[in-house]
Structure formats: structure tokens, C-alpha cells
MARZADO-782509 format. One line per field, with one value per residue (C-alpha): residue number from 1; x, y negated, z negated. Coordinates in Angstrom, 1 decimal. Example, Ala and Ser with C-alpha at 12.3 -4.5 7.8 and 13.67 -1.06 7.14 Angstrom:
REM residues 2
n c(1;2);
xx c(12.3;13.7);
yy c(4.5;1.1);
zz c(-7.8;-7.1);
This chain:
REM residues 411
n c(1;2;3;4;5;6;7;8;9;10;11;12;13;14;15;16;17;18;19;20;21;22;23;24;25;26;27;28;29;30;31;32;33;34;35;36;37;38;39;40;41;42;43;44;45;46;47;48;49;50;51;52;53;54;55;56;57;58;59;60;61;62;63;64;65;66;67;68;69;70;71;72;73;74;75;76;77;78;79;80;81;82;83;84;85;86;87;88;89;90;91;92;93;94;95;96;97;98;99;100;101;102;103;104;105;106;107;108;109;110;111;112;113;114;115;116;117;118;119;120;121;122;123;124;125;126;127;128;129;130;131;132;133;134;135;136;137;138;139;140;141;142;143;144;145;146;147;148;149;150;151;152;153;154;155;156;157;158;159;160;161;162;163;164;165;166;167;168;169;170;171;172;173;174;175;176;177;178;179;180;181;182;183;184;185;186;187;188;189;190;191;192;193;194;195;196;197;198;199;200;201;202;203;204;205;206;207;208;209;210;211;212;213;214;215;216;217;218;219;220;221;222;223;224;225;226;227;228;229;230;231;232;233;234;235;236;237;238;239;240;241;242;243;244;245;246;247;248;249;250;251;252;253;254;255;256;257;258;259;260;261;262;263;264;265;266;267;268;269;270;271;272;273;274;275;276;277;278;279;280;281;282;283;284;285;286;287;288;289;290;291;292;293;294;295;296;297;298;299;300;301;302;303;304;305;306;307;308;309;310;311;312;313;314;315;316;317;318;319;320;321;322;323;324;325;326;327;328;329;330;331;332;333;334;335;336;337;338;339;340;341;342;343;344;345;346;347;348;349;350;351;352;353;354;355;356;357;358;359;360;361;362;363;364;365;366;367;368;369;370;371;372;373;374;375;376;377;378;379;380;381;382;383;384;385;386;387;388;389;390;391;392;393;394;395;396;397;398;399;400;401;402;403;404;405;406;407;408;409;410;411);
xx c(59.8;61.4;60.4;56.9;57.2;58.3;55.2;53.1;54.3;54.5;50.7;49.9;51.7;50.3;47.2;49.7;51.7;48.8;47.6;51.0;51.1;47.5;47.9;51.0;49.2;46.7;48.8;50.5;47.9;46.8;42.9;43.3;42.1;44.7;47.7;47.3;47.3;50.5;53.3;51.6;55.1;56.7;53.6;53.8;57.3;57.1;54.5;56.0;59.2;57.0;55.7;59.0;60.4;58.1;56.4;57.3;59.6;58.9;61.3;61.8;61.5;64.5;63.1;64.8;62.6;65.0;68.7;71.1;72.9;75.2;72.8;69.7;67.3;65.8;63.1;63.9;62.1;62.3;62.3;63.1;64.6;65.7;63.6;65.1;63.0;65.4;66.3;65.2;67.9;66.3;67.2;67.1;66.4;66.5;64.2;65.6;62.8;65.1;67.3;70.3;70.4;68.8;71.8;73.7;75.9;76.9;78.9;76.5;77.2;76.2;76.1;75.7;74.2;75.1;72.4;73.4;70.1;69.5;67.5;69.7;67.8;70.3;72.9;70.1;72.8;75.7;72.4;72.3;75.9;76.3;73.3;74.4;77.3;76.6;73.5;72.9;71.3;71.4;70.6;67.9;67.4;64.5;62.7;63.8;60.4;58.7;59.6;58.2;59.7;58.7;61.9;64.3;67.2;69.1;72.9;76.2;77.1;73.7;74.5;77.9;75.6;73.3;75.8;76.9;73.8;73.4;76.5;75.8;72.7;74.0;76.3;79.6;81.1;79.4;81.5;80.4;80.5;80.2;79.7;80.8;79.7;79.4;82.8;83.4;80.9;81.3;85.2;84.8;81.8;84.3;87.4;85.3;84.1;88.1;88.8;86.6;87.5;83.9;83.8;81.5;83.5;83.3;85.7;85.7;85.3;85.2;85.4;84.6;84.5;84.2;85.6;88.1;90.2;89.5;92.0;93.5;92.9;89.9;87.4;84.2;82.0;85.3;86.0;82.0;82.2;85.6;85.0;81.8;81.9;79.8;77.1;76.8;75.2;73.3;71.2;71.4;70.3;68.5;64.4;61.7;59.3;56.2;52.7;51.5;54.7;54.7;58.3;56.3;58.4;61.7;64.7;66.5;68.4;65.5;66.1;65.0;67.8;70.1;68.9;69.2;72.7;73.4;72.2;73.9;77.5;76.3;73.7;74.8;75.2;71.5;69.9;71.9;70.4;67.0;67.1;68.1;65.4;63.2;64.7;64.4;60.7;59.9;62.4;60.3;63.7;62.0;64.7;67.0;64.0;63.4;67.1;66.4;63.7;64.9;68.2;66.3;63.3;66.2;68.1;65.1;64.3;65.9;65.1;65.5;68.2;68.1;69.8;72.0;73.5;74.2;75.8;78.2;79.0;80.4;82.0;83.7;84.3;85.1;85.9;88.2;89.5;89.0;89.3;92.6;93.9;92.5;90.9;87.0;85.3;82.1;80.5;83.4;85.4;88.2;88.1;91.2;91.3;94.7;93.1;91.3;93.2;91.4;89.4;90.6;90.4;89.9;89.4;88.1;88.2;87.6;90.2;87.9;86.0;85.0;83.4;85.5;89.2;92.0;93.5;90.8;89.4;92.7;93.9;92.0;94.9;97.4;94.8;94.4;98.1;97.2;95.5;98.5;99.4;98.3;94.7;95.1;94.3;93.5;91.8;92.0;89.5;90.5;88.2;86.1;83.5;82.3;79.3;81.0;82.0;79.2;76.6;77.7;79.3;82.5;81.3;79.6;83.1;85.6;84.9;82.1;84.6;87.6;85.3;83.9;87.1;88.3;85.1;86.3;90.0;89.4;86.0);
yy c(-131.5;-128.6;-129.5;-129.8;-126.4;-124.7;-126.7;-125.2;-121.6;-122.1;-122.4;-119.9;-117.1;-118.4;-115.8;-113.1;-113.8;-114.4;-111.3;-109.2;-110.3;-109.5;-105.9;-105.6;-106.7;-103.9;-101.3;-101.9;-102.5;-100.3;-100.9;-100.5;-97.3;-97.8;-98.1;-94.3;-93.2;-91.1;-93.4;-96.4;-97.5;-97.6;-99.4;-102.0;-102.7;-103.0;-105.6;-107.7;-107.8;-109.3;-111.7;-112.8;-113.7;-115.2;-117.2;-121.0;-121.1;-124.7;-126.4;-124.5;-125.4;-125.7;-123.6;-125.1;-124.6;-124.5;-124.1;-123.6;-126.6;-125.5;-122.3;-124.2;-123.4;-126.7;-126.7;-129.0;-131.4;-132.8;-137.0;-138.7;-141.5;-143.6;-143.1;-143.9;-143.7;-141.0;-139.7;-139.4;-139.1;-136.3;-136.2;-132.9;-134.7;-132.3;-132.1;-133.6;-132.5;-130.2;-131.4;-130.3;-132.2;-135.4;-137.5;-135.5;-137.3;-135.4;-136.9;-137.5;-136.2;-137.1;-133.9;-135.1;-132.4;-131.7;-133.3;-131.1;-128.4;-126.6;-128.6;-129.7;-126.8;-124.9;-125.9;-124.3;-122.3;-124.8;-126.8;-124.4;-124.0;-127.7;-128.2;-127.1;-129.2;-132.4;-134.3;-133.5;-135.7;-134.6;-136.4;-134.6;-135.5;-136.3;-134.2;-136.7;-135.5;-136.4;-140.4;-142.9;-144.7;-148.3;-147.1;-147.3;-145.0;-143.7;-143.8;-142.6;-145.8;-145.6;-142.3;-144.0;-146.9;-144.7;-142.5;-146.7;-146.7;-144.1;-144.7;-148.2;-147.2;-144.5;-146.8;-146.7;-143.1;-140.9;-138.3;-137.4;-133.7;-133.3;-130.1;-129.6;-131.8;-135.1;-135.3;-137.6;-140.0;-140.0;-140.3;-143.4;-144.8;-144.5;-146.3;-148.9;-149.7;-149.7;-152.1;-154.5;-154.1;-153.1;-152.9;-149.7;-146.5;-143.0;-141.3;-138.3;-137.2;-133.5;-132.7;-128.7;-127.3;-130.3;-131.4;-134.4;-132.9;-130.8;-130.6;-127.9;-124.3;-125.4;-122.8;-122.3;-124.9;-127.4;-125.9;-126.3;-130.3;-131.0;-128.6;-130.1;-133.9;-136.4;-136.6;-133.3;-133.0;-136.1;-134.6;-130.8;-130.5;-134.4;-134.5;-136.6;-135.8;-134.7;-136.3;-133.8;-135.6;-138.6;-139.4;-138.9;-140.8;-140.4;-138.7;-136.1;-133.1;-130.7;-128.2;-124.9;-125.6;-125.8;-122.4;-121.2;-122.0;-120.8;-117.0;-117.2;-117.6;-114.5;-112.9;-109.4;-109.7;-110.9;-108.3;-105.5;-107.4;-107.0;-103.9;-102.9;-104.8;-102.6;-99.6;-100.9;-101.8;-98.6;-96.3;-98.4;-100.1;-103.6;-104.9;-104.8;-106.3;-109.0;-110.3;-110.4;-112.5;-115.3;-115.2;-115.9;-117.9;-120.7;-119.7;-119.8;-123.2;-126.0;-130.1;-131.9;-134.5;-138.2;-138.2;-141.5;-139.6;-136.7;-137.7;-140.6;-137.6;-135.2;-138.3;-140.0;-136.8;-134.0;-135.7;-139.3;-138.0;-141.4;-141.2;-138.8;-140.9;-144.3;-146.1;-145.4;-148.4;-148.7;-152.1;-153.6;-152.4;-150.3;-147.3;-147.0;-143.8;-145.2;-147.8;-145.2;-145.9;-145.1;-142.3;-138.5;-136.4;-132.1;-130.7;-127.0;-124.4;-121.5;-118.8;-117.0;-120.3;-120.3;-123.5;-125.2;-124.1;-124.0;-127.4;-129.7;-130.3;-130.6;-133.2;-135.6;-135.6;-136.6;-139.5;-141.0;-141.9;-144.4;-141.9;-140.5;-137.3;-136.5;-137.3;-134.9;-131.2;-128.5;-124.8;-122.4;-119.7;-116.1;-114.1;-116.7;-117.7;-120.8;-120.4;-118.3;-121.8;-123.6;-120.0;-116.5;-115.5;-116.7;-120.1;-119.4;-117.4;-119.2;-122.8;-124.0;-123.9;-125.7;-128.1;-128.6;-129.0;-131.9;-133.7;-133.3;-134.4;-137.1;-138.8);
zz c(-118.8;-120.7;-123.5;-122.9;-120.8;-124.4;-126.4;-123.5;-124.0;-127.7;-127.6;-125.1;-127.5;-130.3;-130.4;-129.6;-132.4;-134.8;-133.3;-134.4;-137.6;-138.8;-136.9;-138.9;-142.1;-141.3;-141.1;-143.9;-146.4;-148.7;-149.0;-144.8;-143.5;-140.7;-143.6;-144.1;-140.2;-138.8;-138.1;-139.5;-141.2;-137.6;-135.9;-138.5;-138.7;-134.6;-135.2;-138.0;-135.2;-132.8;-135.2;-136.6;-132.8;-131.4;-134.5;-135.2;-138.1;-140.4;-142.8;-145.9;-149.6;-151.6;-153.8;-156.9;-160.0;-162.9;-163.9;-167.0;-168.5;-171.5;-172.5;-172.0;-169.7;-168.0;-165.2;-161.9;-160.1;-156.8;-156.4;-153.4;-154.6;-151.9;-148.2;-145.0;-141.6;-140.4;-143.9;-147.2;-150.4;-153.0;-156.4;-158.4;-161.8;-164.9;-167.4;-170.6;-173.1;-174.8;-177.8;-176.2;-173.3;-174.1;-174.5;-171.7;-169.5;-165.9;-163.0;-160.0;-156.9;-153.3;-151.5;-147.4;-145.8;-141.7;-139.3;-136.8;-136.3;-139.3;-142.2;-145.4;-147.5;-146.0;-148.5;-151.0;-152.7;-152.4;-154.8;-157.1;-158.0;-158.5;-160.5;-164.0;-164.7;-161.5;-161.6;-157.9;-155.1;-151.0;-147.9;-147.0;-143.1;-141.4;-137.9;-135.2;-133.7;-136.8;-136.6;-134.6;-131.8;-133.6;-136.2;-133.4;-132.4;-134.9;-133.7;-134.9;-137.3;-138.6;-140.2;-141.4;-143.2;-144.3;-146.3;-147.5;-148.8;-150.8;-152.3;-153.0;-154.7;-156.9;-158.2;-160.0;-160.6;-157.6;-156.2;-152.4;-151.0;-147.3;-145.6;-141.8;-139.2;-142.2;-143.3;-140.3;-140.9;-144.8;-144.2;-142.0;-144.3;-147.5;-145.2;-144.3;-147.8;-148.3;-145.9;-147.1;-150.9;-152.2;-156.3;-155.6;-154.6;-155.0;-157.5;-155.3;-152.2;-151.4;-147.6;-146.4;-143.2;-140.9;-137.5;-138.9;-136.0;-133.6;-131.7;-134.6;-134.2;-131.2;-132.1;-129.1;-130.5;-130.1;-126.2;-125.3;-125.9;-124.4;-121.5;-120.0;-118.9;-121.4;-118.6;-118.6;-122.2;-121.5;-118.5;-119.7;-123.6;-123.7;-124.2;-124.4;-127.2;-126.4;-127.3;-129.7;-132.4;-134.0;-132.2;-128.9;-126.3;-128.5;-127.0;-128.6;-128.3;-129.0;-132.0;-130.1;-127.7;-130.4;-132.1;-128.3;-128.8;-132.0;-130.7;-127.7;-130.0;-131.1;-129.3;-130.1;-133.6;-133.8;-132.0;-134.1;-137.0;-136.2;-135.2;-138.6;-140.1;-137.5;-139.2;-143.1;-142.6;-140.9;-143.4;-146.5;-147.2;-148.9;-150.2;-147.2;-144.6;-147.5;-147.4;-143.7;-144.1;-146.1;-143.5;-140.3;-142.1;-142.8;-139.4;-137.2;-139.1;-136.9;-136.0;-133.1;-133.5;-132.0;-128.3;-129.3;-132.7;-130.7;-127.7;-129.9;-132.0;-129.0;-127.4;-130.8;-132.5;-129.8;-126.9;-127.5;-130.9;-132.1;-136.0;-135.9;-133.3;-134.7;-132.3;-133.9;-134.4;-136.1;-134.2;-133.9;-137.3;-137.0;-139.3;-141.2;-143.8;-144.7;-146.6;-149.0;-152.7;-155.3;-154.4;-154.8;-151.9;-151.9;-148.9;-148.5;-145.4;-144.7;-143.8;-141.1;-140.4;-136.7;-136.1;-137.6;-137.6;-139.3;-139.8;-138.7;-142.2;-144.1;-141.6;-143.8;-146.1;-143.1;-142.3;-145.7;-146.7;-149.4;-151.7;-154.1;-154.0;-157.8;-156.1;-152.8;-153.1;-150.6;-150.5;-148.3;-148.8;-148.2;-146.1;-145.8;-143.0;-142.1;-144.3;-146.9;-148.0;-149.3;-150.0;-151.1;-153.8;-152.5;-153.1;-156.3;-157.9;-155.7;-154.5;-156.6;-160.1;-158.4;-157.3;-160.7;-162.2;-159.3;-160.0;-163.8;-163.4;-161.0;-162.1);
């Protein structure tokens, strides 16, 4: 019912908020009588605020239109290569027109991107760092709203397959980057493809900021899931979608519950932010109130995730412990990261990292004792958030080149 409460409301503002932005446009431009009135600046920046809360905030575009490969400018486009009810795996293929780079050989490299609220274009920058020396692809997941109950429920071991699959298809010689919340599935994917000997591996897999375990350095995301009961998530933050979606019928953990939550880690912080954006639209500051703008339109962006997924993931993950302590089994196959050989292992945190803490990530290289040591590294980031460590320039100057030269070493 909540759900369709906030469709409900969602339309009843609508006018308003199509209402605040035009008045905001009409103060503002300069053919508009109304642009050149006393205090005009201050009336519009009060209504593109208005507009900006209370407007419905769709998936961005990556955005990607070219890069540099060895001093050559080459343009990008955008294939999805591989399509998945729940997910769709997008290429970044580089034009090859040029001379230079027609016979150019790059590792490829699987970056998984969290299904856990925000869309994958949020690793937009962690992209564009890759691109010139990786031939990049990214799991680019699907609006659980947006799919059709005939597809089915998309579960915990589903994402484990999936990540299979797209390994499996790349072929020989991939090296997987997971950020966050996928370094669990990805780890158990790549174990179980070691148990059962398959010819196709990864070379490397890189492993940032993720919950391998979380019972090191517990940070408030880690103390919400163990400190409520499983039930409790299942009859608190669990939806059915409502008939205006193609997933109508389909239950999930809605996304504007999860943005609820992301502000309310925070709430101060966000408010202080937009009041300054208040204060650099009215002061004329464009530059400041555009940064602002490009934050919260990929903040503000979020997806509804599929109830099963979820609720495995906060039991599995958060709550039994079950790949540190390893007991996970994947429909009836026990995950064993010890029986990972051949592929090298980095893992990358954050030293300010707040979702996920210290520890949790690097425990991958306690878990997966076969891999050699001349194949194990870790990174610690200084003064580094969680995000600081796949966007920023920390990444760009910092993690992006070490991870350039494992890929290198290793593949």
C-alpha cells in the first residue's frame, strides 16, 4: 500500500513541481520581463529548490563519448552485448578508425557494478579511468520495477550465475572489478567456477569496498541488518509494484525507500548542501550550483531491487556470515574461496570508508588461501571515503594506476 500511497502523491505534486520549475525558468531568463525584477535571482533559486526536491529523478547516461588511448583521441560507443531480464552487460567498444589503434590489443575487464539502489552509471568515473588502457564492459542492472513478473524472481544465486555468465562469455583473459556490495557474489561466482575446474577463469579479480566480512570494523549499515530480526525487513521495506510498471505485481524493496535511507545516514549533511546550492544560485555562483546538480541528479537516481535478492543478501551476507564462516551454499554447492588458484587477488579500501569498514574487504585474502602470495596484494587508501574509491581524484591519481599495473603484472 505504501507504495502506491507514494505513486499517488507523486502525481498529485507533479503540477507543483512542473509549476516551480517553469517559474524558476522565468525568472531567470533573460528575454523574461520578470528576469530583471528586484530579487529575481533569490525568487528563482527558491524555485529551482523546490523543483529539485520534489521532482522524479530518472536513470542517468553514462555520458561516455570519447577517451585517449596512447595520445589518440577515439570516440566511444555504447553496445549491450549480452541482455539478461534483470540485467544487461554494456560494452564501451572503441573506435578503431585510427591507424594507431587498429591492431591494439587491451585486457578486458568486467567491472560488476553494486545492485544495491543507485544505477551502475554511478561508477561513471571509475569508467572513465579504466577506459584508456582496459577494454571496459559493466553489468549494467536492470529497474526491478521495469521487468515483468513472467521473468520470475531474481534471487541471490541468480546474481552469482549471472556474474558466470558474463565471464563465460568474455572468454579467456577477463579480469573482474567489483565495487561494494558485488564482491560477495563475484567472489563466490569465481570459487565455484574453481571447484568445478572450469578452463575459463579470470586472471584477475580486483575486490573494493565490499562487505566480504562484516563483522570487521561494523560500520551503521552493518549494525542496521544484524540489529533488526530478518522478518523485520521482510514486512517493513518489502512492496508490491504498482500497476502503472511493467513489474506490476513484483515485490521489491522499493528504491525511494532506499534513498529515504541513504538521507537519513546523513540527513544533516544534505540539508547544509542544499542550502548552499540555495546560496550559489542566488549569489550567481554557476559553477558551484552545477557540481551540485550532477551530485544529487545521480544521488536522487535510485531502482527498486527484487524482494528475494534483497532479503538473501541481508540474511547470507550480514546476518549468518556464511561465506567468512563457510557454510554459504549456492543451491546446494558449498562455496569454497580456498579453491581459487590461478587467479590474482587485489583488494582496495578505503581508510575513512563508512559502509564498509576496515577489514571486511581485505578478509578476502584470509579466505582464499590457495592463491600464492606473489598473486595477493592489498591497498589501503589514505583519507579515503567509501566513494573516494572508485570517483574523485583519489581514484583517478591513486587507485586507478595500481590497478592498471595489477591487471598488467597478473594478466
Amino acid at each position: 500500500m505504501l507504495y502506491q500511497l507514494h505513486e499517488m502523491n507523486r502525481t498529485l505534486l507533479s503540477p507543483l513541481i512542473q509549476w516551480a520549475e517553469a517559474s524558476s525558468k522565468l525568472f531567470t531568463n533573460p528575454v523574461s520581463p520578470f528576469a530583471h525584477t528586484p530579487f529575481a535571482q533569490r525568487i528563482a533559486a527558491g524555485y529551482e529548490l523546490m523543483f529539485r526536491l520534489g521532482k522524479e529523478y530518472e536513470k542517468p547516461a553514462f555520458g561516455i563519448t570519447s577517451t585517449e588511448v596512447a595520445g589518440t583521441r577515439t570516440g566511444i560507443i555504447e553496445d549491450v552485448v549480452l541482455e539478461k531480464p534483470f540485467c544487461k552487460l554494456l560494452h564501451f567498444r572503441k573506435d578503431r578508425h585510427a591507424p594507431a589503434l587498429r591492431d591494439l590489443e587491451q585486457p578486458k575487464v568486467l567491472l560488476v557494478a553494486p545492485l544495491s539502489g543507485h544505477h551502475a552509471t554511478l561508477l561513471r568515473d571509475t569508467v572513465r579511468a579504466l577506459l584508456p588502457e582496459h577494454d571496459v564492459y559493466i553489468t549494467d542492472w536492470t529497474d526491478a520495477r521495469m521487468v515483468p513478473l513472467e521473468h520470475g524472481p531474481f534471487h541471490l544465486h541468480n546474481y552469482v550465475y549471472y556474474v558466470q555468465e558474463f565471464i563465460r562469455f568474455l572468454g579467456e583473459g577477463v579480469n573482474v572489478i567489483s565495487v561494494c556490495q558485488p564482491t560477495v557474489p563475484v567472489l563466490a561466482a569465481i570459487s565455484l567456477m574453481a571447484s568445478d575446474k572450469e578452463s575459463v577463469l579470470p586472471k584477475t579479480m580486483v575486490m573494493m569496498g565490499g562487505p566480504i566480512d562484516p563483522r570487521k570494523s561494523p560500520t551503521a549499515v552493518n549494525d542496521l541488518a544484524t540489529n533488526k530480526p530478518h522478518s523485520w525487513f521482510e514486512n517493513n521495506v518489502i512492496y508490491n509494484v504498482p500497476p502503472n510498471y511493467p513489474g506490476y505485481g513484483r515485490r521489491v524493496y522499493p528504491g525511494f525507500l532506499q534513498h529515504a535511507g541513504f538521507v537519513a545516514m546523513n540527513p544533516r549533511r544534505h540539508a547544509e548542501s542544499h542550502w548552499e546550492f540555495y546560496l550559489h544560485l542566488r549569489e550567481g555562483d554557476n559553477e558551484s550550483a552545477e557540481e551540485h546538480r550532477k551530485f544529487y541528479d545521480e544521488y536522487n537516481a535510485v531502482l527498486d531491487m527484487p524482494a528475494e535478492y534483497y532479503l538473501e543478501t541481508i540474511k547470507t551476507v550480514f546476518q549468518d556470515h556464511a561465506l567468512p564462516l563457510g557454510t554459504w551454499e549456492v543451491e546446494g554447492k558449498l562455496v569454497r574461496p580456498q579453491d581459487i588458484r590461478s587467479v590474482a587477488l587485489f583488494t582496495i579500501e578505503g581508510e575513512l570508508d563508512d559502509i564498509s569498514g576496515s577489514g571486511q574487504t581485505r578478509a578476502a585474502q584470509d579466505l582464499c588461501t590457495g592463491i600464492p602470495k606473489e598473486k595477493k596484494q592489498h591497498f589501503t587508501a589514505p583519507k579515503c571515503g567509501h566513494y573516494g574509491i572508485f570517483s574523485g581524484r583519489r581514484w583517478r591519481e591513486m587507485i586507478a594506476p595500481r590497478i592498471a599495473e595489477f591487471i598488467k603484472a597478473h594478466a
